[in-house]
C-alpha positions in Angstrom: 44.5 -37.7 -18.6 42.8 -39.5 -15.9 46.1 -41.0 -14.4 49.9 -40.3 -14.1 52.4 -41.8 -12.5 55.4 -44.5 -13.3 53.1 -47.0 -15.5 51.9 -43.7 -17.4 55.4 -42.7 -18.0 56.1 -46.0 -19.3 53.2 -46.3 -21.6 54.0 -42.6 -23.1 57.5 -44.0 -23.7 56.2 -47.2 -25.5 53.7 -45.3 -27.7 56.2 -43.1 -28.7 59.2 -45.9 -30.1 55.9 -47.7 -31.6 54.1 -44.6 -33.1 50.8 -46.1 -31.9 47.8 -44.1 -30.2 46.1 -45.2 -27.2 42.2 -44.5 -25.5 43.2 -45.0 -21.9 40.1 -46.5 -19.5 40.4 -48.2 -16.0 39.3 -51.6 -14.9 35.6 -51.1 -13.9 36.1 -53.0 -10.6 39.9 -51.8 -9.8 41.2 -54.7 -9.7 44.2 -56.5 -11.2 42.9 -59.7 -11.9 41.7 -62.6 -9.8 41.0 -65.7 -11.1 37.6 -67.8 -10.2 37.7 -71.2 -10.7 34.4 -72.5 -12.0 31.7 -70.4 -14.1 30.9 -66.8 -11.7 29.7 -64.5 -14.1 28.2 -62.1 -12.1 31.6 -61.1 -11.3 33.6 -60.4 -14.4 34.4 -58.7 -16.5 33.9 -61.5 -19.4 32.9 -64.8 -18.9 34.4 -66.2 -22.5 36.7 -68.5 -20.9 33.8 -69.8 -18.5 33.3 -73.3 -20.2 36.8 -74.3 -18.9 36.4 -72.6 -15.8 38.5 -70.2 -16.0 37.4 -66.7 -15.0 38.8 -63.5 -14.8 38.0 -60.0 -12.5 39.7 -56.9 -13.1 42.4 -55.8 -15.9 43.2 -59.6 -16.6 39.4 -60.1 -17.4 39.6 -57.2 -20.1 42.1 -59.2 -22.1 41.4 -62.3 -21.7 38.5 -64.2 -24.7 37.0 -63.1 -27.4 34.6 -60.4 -25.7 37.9 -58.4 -23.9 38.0 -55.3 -25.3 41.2 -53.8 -23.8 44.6 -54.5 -26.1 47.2 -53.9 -23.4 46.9 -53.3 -19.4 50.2 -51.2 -18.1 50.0 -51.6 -14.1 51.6 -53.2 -11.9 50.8 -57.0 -13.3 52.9 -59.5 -11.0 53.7 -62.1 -13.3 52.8 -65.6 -12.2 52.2 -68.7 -13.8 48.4 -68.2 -13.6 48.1 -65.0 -15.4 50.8 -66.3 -17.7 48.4 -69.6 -18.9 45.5 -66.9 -20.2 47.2 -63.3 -21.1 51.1 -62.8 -22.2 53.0 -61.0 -20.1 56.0 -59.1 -20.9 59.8 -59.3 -19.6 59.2 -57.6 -16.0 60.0 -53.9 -16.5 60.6 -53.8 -12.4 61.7 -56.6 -10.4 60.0 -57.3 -6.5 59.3 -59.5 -4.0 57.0 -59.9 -1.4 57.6 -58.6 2.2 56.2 -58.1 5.4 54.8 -54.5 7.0 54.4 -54.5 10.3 54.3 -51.5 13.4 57.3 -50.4 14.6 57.6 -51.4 18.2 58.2 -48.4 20.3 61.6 -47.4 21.8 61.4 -46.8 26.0 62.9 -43.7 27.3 65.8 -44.8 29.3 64.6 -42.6 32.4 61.1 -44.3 32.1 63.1 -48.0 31.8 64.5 -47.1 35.3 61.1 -46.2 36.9 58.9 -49.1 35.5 59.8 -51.4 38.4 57.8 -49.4 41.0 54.5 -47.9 39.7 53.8 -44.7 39.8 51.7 -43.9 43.3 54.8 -46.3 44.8 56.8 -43.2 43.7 55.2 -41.2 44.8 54.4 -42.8 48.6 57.9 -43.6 48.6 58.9 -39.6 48.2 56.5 -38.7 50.4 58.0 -40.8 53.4 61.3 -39.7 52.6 60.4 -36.1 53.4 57.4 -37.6 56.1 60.8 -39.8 58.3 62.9 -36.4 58.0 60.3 -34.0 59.5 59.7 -36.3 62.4 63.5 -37.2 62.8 63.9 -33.4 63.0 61.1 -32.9 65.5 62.0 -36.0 67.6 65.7 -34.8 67.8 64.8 -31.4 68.9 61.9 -32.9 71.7 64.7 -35.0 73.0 65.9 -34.2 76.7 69.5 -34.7 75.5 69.1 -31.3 73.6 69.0 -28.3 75.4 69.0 -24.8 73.6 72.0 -23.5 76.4 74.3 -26.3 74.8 76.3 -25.9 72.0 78.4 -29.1 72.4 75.7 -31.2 72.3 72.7 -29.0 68.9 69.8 -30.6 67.4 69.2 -31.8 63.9 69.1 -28.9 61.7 65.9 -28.8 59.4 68.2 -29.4 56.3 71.0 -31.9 58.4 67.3 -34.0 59.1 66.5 -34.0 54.9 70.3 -34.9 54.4 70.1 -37.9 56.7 66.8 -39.4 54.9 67.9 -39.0 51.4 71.4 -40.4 52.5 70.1 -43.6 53.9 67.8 -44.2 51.2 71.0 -43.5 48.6 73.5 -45.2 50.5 75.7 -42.2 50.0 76.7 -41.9 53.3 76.9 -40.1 56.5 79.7 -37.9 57.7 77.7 -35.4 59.6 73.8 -34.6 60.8 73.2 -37.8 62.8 70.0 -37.8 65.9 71.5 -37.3 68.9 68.3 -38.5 71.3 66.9 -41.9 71.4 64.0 -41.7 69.7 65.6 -40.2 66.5 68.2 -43.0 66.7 65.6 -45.5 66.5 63.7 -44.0 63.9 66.8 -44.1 62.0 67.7 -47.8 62.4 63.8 -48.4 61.1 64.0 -46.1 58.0 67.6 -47.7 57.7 65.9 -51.2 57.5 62.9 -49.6 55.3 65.5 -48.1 52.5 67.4 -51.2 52.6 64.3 -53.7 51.3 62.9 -51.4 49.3 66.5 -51.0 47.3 66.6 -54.7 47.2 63.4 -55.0 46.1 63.5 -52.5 43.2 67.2 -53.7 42.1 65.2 -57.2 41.9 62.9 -56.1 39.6 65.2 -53.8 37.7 66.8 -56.6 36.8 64.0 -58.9 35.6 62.6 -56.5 33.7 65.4 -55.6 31.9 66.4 -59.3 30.9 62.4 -61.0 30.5 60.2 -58.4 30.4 61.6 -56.9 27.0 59.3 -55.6 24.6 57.7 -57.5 21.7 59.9 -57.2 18.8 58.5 -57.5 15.2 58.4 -60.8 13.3 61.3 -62.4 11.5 59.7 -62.9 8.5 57.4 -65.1 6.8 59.4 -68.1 8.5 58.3 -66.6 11.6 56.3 -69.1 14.4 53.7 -67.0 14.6 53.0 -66.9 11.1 53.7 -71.0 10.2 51.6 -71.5 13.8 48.7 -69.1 14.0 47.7 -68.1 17.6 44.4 -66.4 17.9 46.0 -62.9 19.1 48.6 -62.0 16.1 46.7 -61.4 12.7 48.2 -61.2 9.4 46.7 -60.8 6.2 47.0 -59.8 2.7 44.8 -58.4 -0.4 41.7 -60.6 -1.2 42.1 -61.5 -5.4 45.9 -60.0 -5.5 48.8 -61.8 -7.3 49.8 -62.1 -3.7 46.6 -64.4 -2.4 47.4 -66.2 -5.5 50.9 -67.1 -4.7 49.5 -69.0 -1.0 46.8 -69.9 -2.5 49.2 -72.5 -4.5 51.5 -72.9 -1.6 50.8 -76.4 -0.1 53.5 -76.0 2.6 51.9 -72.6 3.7 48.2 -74.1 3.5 47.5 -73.6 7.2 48.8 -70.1 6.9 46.5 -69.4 4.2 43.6 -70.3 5.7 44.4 -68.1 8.7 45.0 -65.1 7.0 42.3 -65.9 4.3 39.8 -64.5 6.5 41.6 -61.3 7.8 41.8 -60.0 4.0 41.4 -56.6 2.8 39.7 -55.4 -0.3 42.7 -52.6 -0.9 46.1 -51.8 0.1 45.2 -48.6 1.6 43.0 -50.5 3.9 45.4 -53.0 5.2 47.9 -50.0 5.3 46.0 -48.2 7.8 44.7 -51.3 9.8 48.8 -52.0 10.6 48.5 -48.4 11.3 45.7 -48.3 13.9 46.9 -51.9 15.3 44.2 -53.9 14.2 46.2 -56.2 12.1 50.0 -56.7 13.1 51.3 -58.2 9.9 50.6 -56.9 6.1 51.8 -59.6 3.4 52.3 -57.3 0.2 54.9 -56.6 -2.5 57.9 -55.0 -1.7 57.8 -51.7 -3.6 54.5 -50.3 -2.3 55.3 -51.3 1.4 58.6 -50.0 1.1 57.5 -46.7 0.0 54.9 -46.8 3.0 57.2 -47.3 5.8 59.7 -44.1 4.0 56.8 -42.4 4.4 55.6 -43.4 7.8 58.1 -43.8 10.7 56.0 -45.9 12.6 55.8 -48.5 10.0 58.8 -50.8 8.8 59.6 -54.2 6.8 60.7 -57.0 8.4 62.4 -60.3 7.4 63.9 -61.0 3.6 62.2 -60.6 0.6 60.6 -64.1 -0.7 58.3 -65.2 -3.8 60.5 -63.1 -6.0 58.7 -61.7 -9.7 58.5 -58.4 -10.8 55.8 -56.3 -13.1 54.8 -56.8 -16.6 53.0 -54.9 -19.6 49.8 -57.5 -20.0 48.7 -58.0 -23.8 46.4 -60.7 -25.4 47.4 -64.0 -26.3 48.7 -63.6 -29.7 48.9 -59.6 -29.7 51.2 -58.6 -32.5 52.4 -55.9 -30.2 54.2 -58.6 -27.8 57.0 -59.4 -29.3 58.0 -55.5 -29.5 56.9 -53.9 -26.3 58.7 -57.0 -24.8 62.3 -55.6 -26.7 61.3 -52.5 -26.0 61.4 -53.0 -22.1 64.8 -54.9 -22.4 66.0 -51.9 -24.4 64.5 -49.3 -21.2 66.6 -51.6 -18.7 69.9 -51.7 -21.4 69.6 -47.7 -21.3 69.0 -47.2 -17.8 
């Protein structure tokens, strides 16, 4: 068998309570079904339906007219009222909605946070001084004329009482011992004092305004989100061209500016619009909610955003006045009863 999956499961299960047989084939295109308005032949799968205009690509065009020559299509056929006017379409057999997929905004490191106010050669510079200011504080105090190596009242900075003094002062931890005892390193002590105290300010400054405006971008709302009902030229969204989904804003005259945004950002396949939300080439993915559900459980740096809207579900498709409809319909309700 060419396929398997949930549809083959359920089309094994309806073959069996029927007793029917089935030659299984798939849609020569791969499509579900879009519909062309106006005569397009070169695109379809039949053109029988063409003198009213009404044209059919993928599993819809098998079944629709008098040249379709499929019986039944078992996929995952949203059912909408435009499908509905040319093909029946059972009870759902799984209900859906339409979401939203976008890429998970990344979570900071709380140690990076605290470093972001200051770049990263600041850091480093500022480091470097810390241990430049204790070397010469150490120096200076031991070249004073107030030390003298015969007087132990009156000893130098000690290499490590010199480091202690410079990372006090720029800690504001405080000083209980190891001060300079000659001029100079007094004075070089009040400047690095001075130093520490607007470089704190400065970096508590921007600490703070980083942490309450520079957030990071979060993900959308949902489809009610600005930047979906007022497109700006740096957030794209889009959907699957010829999908039940470009149907449903297609018909949508409140979402008409929407549409003809995203209208040129389609994809041909999910898989494609998957991976582009992947590699960051297009933030938002409009799709139903089962398949990008299962992609972001599979993909941690994917998730679904907002509530689910434009509410259907899937449906066996059969031609308009099948004998098998009325069945396969109870038979569906009797899968859900059982369930």
């Amino acid at each position: 068998m060419c396929c398997w999956g949930f549809c083959i499961d359920l089309l094994l299960n309806l073959a069996e309570k029927n007793a029917f047989s089935f030659n299984l084939f798939l849609a020569r295109d791969g499509q579900y079904g879009d519909l062309i308005e106006g005569p397009d032949v070169n695109n379809l799968v039949n053109s029988s339906l063409a003198a009213v205009g009404r044209n059919w690509t993928g599993m819809i065009g098998h079944l629709v007219g008098e040249t379709g020559n499929a019986d039944m299509a078992v996929a995952p056929l949203t059912i909408n009222p435009e499908r509905s006017q040319d093909i029946y379409l059972t009870k759902p057999f799984k209900y859906q909605g339409i979401t939203i997929l976008v890429k998970r905004t990344p979570i900071v490191p709380a140690l990076v946070s605290i470093l972001q106010p200051f770049r990263g050669s600041l850091w480093l510079l500022l480091m470097a001084t810390v241990h430049v200011i204790a070397i010469l504080m150490w120096l200076l105090d031991r070249l004073s004329p107030v030390y003298s190596p015969d007087d132990e009242d009156c000893p130098s900075l000690s290499p490590s009482e010199s480091f202690w003094f410079s990372w006090s002062v720029i800690l504001n931890s405080g000083l209980l011992e190891g001060t300079p005892r000659g001029l100079s390193g007094r004075v070089l002590g009040i400047i690095w004092s001075g130093f520490t105290m607007i470089m704190v300010a400065s970096y508590t400054a921007n600490l703070a305004a980083f942490l309450v405006l520079d957030t990071p971008e979060t993900p959308i709302s949902g489809i009610n989100d600005p930047r979906l009902r007022n497109p700006v030229q740096n957030f794209s969204f889009a959907t699957v061209r010829g999908s039940a989904v470009d149907m449903f804003f297609r018909r949508k005259t409140e979402w008409a500016n929407m549409y003809r945004v995203m209208e040129a950002n389609h994809y041909l396949t999910v898989d494609d619009a998957v991976q582009a939300v992947r590699d960051e080439d297009l933030q938002a993915f409009i799709w139903e909610s089962s398949r990008l559900e299962y992609e972001a459980s599979m993909d941690c740096s994917l998730v679904t955003v907002g509530e689910l809207f434009g509410r259907s579900g899937y449906g066996v498709g059969l031609r308009k006045g099948s004998p098998w409809a009325e069945k396969i319909t109870l038979d569906i309700l009797d899968l859900h009863e059982s369930e």
